[in-house]
KOLSE-556301 format. One record per residue (C-alpha): residue in one letter; x, y, z. Coordinates in Angstrom, 1 decimal. Example, Ala and Ser with C-alpha at 12.3 -4.5 7.8 and 13.67 -1.06 7.14 Angstrom:
rose/xx/yy/zz
A/12.3/-4.5/7.8
S/13.7/-1.1/7.1
END
This chain:
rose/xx/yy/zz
X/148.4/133.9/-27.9
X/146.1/131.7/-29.9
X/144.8/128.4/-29.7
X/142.7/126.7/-32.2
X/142.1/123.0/-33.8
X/142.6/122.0/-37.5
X/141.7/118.3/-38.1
X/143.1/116.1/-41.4
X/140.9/113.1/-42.5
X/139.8/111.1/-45.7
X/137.1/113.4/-45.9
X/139.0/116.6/-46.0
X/139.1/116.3/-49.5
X/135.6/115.9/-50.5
X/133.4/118.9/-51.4
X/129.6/118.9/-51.2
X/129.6/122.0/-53.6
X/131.4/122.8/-57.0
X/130.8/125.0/-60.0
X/129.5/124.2/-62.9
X/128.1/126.1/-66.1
X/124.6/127.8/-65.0
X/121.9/125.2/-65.2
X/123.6/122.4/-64.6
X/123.9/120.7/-61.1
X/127.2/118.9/-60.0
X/126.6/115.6/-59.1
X/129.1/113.0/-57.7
X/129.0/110.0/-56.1
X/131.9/108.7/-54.0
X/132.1/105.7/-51.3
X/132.2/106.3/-47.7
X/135.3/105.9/-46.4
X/136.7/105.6/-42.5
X/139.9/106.3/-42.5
X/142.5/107.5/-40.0
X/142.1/111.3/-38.4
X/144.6/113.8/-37.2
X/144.4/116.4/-35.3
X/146.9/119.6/-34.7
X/146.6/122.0/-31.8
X/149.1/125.2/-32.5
X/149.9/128.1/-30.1
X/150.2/130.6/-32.8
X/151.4/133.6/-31.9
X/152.0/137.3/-33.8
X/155.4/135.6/-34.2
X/153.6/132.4/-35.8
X/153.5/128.8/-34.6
X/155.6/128.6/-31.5
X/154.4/125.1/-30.6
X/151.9/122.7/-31.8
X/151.2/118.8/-31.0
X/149.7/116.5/-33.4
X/146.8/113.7/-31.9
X/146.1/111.0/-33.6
X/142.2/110.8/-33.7
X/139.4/113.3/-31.8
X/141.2/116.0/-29.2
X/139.6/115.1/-25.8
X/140.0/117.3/-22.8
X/143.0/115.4/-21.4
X/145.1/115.9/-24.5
X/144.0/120.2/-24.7
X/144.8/119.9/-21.3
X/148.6/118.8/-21.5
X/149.1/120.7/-24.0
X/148.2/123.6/-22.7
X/150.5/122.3/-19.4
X/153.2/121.6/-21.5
X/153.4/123.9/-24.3
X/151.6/126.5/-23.5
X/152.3/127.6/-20.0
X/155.8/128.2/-20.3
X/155.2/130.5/-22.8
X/152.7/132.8/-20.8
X/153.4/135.3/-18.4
X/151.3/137.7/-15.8
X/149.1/140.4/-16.9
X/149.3/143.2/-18.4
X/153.0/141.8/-20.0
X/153.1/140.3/-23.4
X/152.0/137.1/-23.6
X/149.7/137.0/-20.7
X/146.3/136.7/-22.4
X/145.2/133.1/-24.3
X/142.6/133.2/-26.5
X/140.8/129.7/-27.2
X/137.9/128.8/-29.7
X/135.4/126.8/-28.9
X/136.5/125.7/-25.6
X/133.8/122.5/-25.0
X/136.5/120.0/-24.6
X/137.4/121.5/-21.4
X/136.5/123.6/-18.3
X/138.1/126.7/-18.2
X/137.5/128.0/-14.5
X/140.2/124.6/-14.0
X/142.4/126.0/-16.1
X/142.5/129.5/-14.7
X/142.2/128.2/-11.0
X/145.0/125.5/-11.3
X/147.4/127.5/-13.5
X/146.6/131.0/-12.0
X/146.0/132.4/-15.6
X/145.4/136.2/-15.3
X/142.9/135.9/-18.6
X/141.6/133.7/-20.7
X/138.9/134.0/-23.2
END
């Protein structure tokens, strides 16, 4: 099982890089804009998305937290069985040794 982040914002769309003909450099100029951001946390599985919750703005560690509460622990199961390891990136937001302590997980990565 598989947890990641994927954010949406106004500047998901802009590129710093492009291609051009050899020799000449892209150059664009666009306004900053602040815009509204989004945020969605899927448990993605072999199977695909199983669940997922959408945040409006930055993911702190409350949010990962119930989520992980709510939609991912029904879902796991002891070790070795299927579905007993959950495999997180970059886990800042949160401290795992809670996680495994509170929840009893038998791994986590």
């Amino acid at each position: 099982m598989f947890v990641d982040e994927a954010e949406e914002d106004e500047h998901t769309v802009s590129q710093k890089y492009g291609c051009l003909v050899k020799g000449v450099c892209c150059v664009v100029q666009r306004q900053f804009v602040r815009g509204m951001q989004y945020l969605i946390v899927p448990l993605i599985m072999l199977d695909g998305i199983i669940a997922y919750d959408i945040v409006d703005g930055p993911l702190d560690s409350e949010c990962l937290f119930k989520f992980i509460k709510d939609h991912v622990m029904p879902f796991m199961n002891p070790c070795p069985g299927p579905c007993s390891m959950l495999i997180m990136d970059n886990c800042r937001k949160m401290k795992i040794v809670s996680v495994v302590q509170i929840y009893g997980m038998s791994a986590l990565i």
